[in-house]
C-alpha positions in Angstrom: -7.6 -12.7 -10.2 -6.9 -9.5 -12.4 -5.4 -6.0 -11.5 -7.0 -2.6 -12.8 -6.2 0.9 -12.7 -9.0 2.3 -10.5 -10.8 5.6 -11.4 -13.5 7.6 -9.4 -16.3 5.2 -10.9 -14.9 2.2 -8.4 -15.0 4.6 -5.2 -17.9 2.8 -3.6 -16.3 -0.8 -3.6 -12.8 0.7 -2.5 -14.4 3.0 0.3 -16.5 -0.5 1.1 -12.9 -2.5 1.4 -11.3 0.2 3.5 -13.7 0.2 5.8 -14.2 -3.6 6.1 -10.2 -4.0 6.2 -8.3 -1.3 8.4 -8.9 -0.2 11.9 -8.6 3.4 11.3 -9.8 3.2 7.4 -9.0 6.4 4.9 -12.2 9.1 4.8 -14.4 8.3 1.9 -13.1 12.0 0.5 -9.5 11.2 0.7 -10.6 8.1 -1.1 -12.0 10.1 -4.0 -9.0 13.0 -4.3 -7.2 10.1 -4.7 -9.2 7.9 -7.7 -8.9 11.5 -8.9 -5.8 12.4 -8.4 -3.4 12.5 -11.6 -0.3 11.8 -9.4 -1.5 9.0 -8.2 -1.9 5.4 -9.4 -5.0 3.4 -7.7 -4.9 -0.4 -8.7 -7.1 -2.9 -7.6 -7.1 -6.8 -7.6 -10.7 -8.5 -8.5 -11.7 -11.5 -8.9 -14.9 -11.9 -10.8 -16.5 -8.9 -9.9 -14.8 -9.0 -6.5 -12.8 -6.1 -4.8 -10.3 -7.9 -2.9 -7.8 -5.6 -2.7 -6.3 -2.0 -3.6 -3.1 -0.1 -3.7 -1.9 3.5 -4.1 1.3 4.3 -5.5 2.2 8.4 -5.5 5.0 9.6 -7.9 7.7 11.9 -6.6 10.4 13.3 -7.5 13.1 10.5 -8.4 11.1 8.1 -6.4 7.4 6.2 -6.0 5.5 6.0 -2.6 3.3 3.2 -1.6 1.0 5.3 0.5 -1.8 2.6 0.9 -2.8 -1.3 0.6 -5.3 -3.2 2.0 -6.5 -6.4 1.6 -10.2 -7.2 2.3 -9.8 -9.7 6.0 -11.5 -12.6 4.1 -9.2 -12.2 1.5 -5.7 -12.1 3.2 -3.2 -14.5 3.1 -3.9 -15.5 -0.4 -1.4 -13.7 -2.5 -3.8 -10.2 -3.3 -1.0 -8.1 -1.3 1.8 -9.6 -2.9 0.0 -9.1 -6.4 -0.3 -5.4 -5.8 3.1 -5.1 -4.6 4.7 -6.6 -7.2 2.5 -5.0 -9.8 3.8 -1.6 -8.0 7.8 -2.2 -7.7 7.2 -2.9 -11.6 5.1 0.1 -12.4 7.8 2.3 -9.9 11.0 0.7 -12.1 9.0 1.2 -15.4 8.1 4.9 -14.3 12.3 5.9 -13.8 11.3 5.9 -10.2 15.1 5.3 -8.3 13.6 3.6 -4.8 10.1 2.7 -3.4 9.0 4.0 -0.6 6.6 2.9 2.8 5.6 3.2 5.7 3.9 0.3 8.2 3.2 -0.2 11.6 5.5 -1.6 14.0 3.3 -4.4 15.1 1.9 -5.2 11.5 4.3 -8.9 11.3 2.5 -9.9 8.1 2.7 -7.0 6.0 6.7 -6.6 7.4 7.3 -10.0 6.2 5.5 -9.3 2.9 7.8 -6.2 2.7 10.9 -7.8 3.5 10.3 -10.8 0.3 10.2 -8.0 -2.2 13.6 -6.5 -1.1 12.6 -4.0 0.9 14.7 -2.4 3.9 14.3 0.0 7.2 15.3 3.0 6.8 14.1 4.4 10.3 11.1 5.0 13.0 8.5 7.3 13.7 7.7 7.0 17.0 4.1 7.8 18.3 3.3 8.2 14.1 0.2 5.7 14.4 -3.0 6.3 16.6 -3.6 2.8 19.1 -5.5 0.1 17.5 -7.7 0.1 20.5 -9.9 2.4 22.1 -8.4 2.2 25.5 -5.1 0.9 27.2 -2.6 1.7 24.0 -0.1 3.7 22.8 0.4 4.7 20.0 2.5 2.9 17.8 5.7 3.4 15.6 5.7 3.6 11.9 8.6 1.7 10.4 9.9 3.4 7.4 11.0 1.2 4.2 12.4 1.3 0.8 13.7 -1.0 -1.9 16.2 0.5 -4.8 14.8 0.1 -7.8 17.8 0.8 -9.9 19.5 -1.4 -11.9 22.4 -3.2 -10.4 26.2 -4.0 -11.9 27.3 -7.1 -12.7 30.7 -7.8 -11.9 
């Protein structure tokens, strides 16, 4: 498996994973402001010719934003996410960023675990931030709101 910057020229194989791997998948417009988008990093995980994955990492002031990643379902649980991430956290550190920022649902367990490995923390809720995963019968759903420092710490 390899990571690469994505540009505009991959938007059909990351508009195919979004829509194969989220419930309420990114428009295929926001997916090309964003392959376009100088503020923005896009990476993707291959292997052989093989989207498996994607991430989007925003720069702000004094900090990074993960604003997206998604893992293709046949894919998951194989190390593609934590790839990205840690790709990411190194790209935020490398780019002065001070913390990384997220956002996931509540009820998301594996990507919260994932989170938690690389250091990151809540910060706070959303409430009613997410649209139900289902049709009918559900509320909607909190966003959980993390970050991991990224500076340097002192040694004692």
């Amino acid at each position: 498996m390899h990571l690469e910057r994505l540009a505009v020229a991959h938007l059909e194989s990351v508009a195919a994973l979004e829509e194969a791997g989220q419930v309420h998948p990114w428009r295929r417009a926001t997916l090309a402001q964003a392959l376009a988008d100088d503020t923005l990093e896009v990476w993707g995980a291959w292997r052989d010719a093989v989207l498996l994955g994607y991430a989007v990492l925003a720069w702000l002031p004094f900090e990074a934003e993960l604003q997206a990643i998604t893992v293709v379902p046949h894919a998951r649980r194989q190390g593609v996410a934590g790839m990205l991430l840690a790709h990411l956290v190194t790209r935020s550190r490398q780019g002065g960023a001070e913390r990384l920022l997220l956002e996931v649902r509540e009820s998301n367990a594996p990507a919260l675990a994932l989170y938690r490995r690389y250091g990151f923390s809540e910060d706070g809720r959303r409430r009613g931030y997410y649209p139900p995963v289902e049709a009918r019968g559900s509320e909607r759903e909190a966003a959980v709101l993390m970050s991991v420092s990224l500076q340097a710490r002192a040694v004692d």
